[in-house]
N, C-alpha and C positions, 0 to 999 in steps of 0.2 A: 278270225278262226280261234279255233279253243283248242289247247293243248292237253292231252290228256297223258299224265305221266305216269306209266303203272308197269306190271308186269304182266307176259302170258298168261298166267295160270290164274289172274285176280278177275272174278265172273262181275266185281263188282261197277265196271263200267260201262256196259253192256245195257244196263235197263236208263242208267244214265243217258249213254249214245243214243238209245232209242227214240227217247222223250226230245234230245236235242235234235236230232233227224225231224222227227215231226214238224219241227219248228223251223226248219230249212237253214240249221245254223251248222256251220262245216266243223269238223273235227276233227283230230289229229293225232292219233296214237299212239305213243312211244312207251314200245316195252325195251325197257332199259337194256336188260339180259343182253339181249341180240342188239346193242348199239353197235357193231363192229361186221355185226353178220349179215342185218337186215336194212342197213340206212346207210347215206350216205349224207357228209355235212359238209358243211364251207360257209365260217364265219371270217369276216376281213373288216379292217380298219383305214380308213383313208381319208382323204383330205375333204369330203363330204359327211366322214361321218362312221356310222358301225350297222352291222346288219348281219345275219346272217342268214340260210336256205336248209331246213332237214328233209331230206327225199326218200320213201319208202322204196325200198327196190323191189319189193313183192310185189308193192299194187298200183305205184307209179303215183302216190298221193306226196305231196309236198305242201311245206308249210313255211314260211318266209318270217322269222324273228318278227318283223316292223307292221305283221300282220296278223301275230297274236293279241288277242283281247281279253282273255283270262286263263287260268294255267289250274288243273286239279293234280295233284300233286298224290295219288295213291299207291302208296308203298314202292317205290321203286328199286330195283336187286341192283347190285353191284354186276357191271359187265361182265359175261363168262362165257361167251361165245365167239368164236373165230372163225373164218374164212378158209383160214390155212394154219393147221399147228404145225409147228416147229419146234423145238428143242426146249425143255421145260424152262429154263430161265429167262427164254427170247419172250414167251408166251406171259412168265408174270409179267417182266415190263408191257408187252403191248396191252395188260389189261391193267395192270397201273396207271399208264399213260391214258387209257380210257375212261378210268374212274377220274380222274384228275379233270378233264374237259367236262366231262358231266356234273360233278362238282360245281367248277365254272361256270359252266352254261347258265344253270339254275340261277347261280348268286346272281349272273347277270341280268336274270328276269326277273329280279325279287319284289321291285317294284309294280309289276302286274298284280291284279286282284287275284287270290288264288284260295282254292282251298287246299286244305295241308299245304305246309312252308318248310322252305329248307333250311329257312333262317330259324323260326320261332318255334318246330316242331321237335326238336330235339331239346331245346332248354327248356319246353314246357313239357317235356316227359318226366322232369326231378319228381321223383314220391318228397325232394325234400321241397323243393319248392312250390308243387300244389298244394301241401299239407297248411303253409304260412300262407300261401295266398287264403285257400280257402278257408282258415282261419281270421286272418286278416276282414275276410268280408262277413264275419258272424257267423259261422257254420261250426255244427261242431263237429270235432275229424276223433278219430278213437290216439288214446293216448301211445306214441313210436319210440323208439330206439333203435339204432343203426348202432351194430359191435363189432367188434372183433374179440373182447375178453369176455371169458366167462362171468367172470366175478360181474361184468355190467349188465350182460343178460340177464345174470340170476338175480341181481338187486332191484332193475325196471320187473320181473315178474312176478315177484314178490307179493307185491300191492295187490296181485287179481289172481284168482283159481285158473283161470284158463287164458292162455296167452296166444295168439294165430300166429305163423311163419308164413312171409313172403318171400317170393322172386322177386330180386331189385328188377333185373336187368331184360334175361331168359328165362323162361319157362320149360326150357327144353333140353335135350340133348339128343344126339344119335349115337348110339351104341355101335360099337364094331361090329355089329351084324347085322347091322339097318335099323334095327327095333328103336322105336320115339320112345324116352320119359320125358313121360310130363309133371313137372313140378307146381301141384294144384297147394291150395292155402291149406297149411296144417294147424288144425284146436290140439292144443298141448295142455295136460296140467303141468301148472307150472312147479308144482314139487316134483316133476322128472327129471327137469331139466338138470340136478345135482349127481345125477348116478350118469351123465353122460361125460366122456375125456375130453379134456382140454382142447384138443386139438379139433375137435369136432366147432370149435368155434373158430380157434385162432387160424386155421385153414382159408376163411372164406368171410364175407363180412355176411350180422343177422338181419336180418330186419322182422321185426318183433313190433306186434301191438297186443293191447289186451282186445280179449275176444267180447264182442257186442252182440248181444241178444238181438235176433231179428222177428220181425212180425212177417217181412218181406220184403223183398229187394229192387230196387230199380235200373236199368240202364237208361239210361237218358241223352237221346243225341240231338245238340245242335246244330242247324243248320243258319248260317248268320243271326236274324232273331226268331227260326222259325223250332218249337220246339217238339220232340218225339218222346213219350214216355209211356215207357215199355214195364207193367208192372210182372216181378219175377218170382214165384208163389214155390218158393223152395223150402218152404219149411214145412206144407204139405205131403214132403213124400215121406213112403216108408221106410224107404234105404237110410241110411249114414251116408252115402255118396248126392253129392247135391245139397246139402245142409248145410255146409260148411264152404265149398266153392260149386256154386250152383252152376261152374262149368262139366260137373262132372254127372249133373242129373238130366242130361239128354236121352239115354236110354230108361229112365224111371219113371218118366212118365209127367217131365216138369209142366207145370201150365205158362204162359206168357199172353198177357192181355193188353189193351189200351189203358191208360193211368191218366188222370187227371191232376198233374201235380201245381199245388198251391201258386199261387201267383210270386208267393216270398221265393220259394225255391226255386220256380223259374227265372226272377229277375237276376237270384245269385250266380247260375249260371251262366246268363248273358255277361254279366257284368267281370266271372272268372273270365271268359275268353278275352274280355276286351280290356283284360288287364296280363292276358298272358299273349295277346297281339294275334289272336286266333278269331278264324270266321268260320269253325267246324271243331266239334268233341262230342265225344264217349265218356260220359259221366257216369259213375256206378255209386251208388249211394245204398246206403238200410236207412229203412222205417223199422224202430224199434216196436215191443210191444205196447208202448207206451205213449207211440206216436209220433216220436222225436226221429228226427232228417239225420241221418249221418254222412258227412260226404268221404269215402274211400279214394277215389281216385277220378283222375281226367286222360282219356288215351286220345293224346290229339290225333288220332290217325286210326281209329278204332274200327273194327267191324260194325256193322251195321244192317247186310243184307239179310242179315237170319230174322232180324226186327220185324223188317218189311213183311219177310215174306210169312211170319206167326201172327200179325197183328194186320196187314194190311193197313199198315200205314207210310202214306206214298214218300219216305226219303229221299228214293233217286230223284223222282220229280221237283223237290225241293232244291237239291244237288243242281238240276238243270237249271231249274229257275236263275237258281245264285249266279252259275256262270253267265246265264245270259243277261239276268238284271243290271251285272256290276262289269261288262264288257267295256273295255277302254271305248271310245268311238274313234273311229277311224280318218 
């Protein structure tokens, strides 16, 4: 059976499930949220051995640890849901005590074939560490700086007119009155940056690169070595919004097509993940005007369903394949 580790609200394994259903291959849901609310577990150790049993109580579906064959591992929430609340501090621990098993549990599967890992998914989210790798493997990445002083902002911006600010970590915030910011990539000239106070740096750490002329941009998703490239024609539009983070040109009228990307580029990809111990990524690259590959980043755990369904190009199915190809045998 295949384990599929995600949340309610994630539509993304659903076309997945499908294609696995077709295939008469059994499936197993676990939305995290609800570990407390909607399952029921019992792992034990004995003198034969370890094993353990997670039982849905909604739909009466169970799934036996020693009878998992591959694990997808799609964004899964930290436990927030209870049976029975009780008094605010009884409630963090029992959802402490929840996260903790969860935690567990995963590391204990780690050796099953999965997509997205619990082990290798969070070290390979470092901006510093795909920047070196994919350096490392000939690519070339726009030149960075992580601060905190001003003085080192303003000496790396120097060099270039326009410098981009990123989100290391979050993207977001919620406001005390529900309202989302989103924190999309900002083009700065970089002679601003001197009329802004001190504190606006030493507050927060930057992360800063010079800004790269784009022709157009790609997302690029792996699936072990099957690849998806999703070409992203944002420099097309009329707006300012979308130029610059073409997450922001969805209402502008952005285009998204199939891409054909060069063999060299595809290999550097496979070759990122199987040195960042991953069998699935969200690669985001520019093609300058020029022609030249730039590689920005790798979200080991990346969206992907919006791809599928602009370009019709079949991911889930790959998704499924993966799990069923690389299934422990029984």
């Amino acid at each position: 059976m295949i384990l599929i580790i995600t949340n309610k609200e994630d539509v993304h394994p659903t076309t997945v499930i499908e294609y696995l259903s077709e295939k008469n291959i059994s499936v197993f849901r676990l939305n995290t949220e609800a570990l407390l609310s909607d399952y029921q577990f019992h792992w034990w150790c004995s003198e034969i051995g370890t094993d353990f049993y997670i039982r849905n109580i909604k739909n009466g579906m169970e799934v036996r640890g020693s009878g998992i064959t591959a694990i997808w591992e799609r964004r899964p929430e930290l436990p927030k849901e209870l049976l029975i609340e009780n008094i605010a501090e009884v409630n963090k621990h029992n959802l402490e005590e929840a996260k903790g098993f969860l935690m567990f549990l995963r590391y204990y599967l780690k050796d099953i074939y999965s997509i997205g890992s619990i082990v290798y998914d969070r070290v390979s989210a470092s901006k510093m560490l795909q920047l070196k790798i994919a350096q490392d493997l000939g690519m070339k990445v726009p030149e960075t700086c992580f601060a905190n002083r001003k003085k080192a902002i303003i000496d790396f911006a120097k060099n270039y007119e326009y410098i981009i600010l990123k989100s290391i970590e979050n993207d977001n915030i919620w406001l005390g009155n529900e309202d989302e910011f989103v924190f999309y990539a900002q083009k700065v000239k970089s002679s601003m940056l001197t009329d802004n106070p001190d504190e606006m740096f030493s507050q927060t750490i930057s992360y800063v690169q010079n800004y790269i002329e784009k022709q157009f941009e790609l997302r690029v998703t792996v699936v072990d070595n099957k690849i998806f490239a999703c070409k992203i024609d944002s420099q097309i539009l009329d707006k300012d919004k979308g130029r610059v983070d073409w997450r922001q040109g969805y209402d502008f009228g952005m285009k998204y097509s199939f891409f054909e990307l060069p063999q060299k580029i595809g290999d550097f990809c496979i070759e990122y993940l199987k040195r960042m111990n991953l069998n699935f990524g969200c690669f985001d690259l520019i093609v300058t005007p020029q022609n030249e590959y730039v590689f920005l980043e790798c979200n080991p755990n990346g969206q992907w369903l919006w791809v599928e369904i602009e370009t019709g190009m079949e991911i889930s199915k790959s998704i499924a394949e993966a799990l069923n190809k690389n299934s422990k045998k029984m």
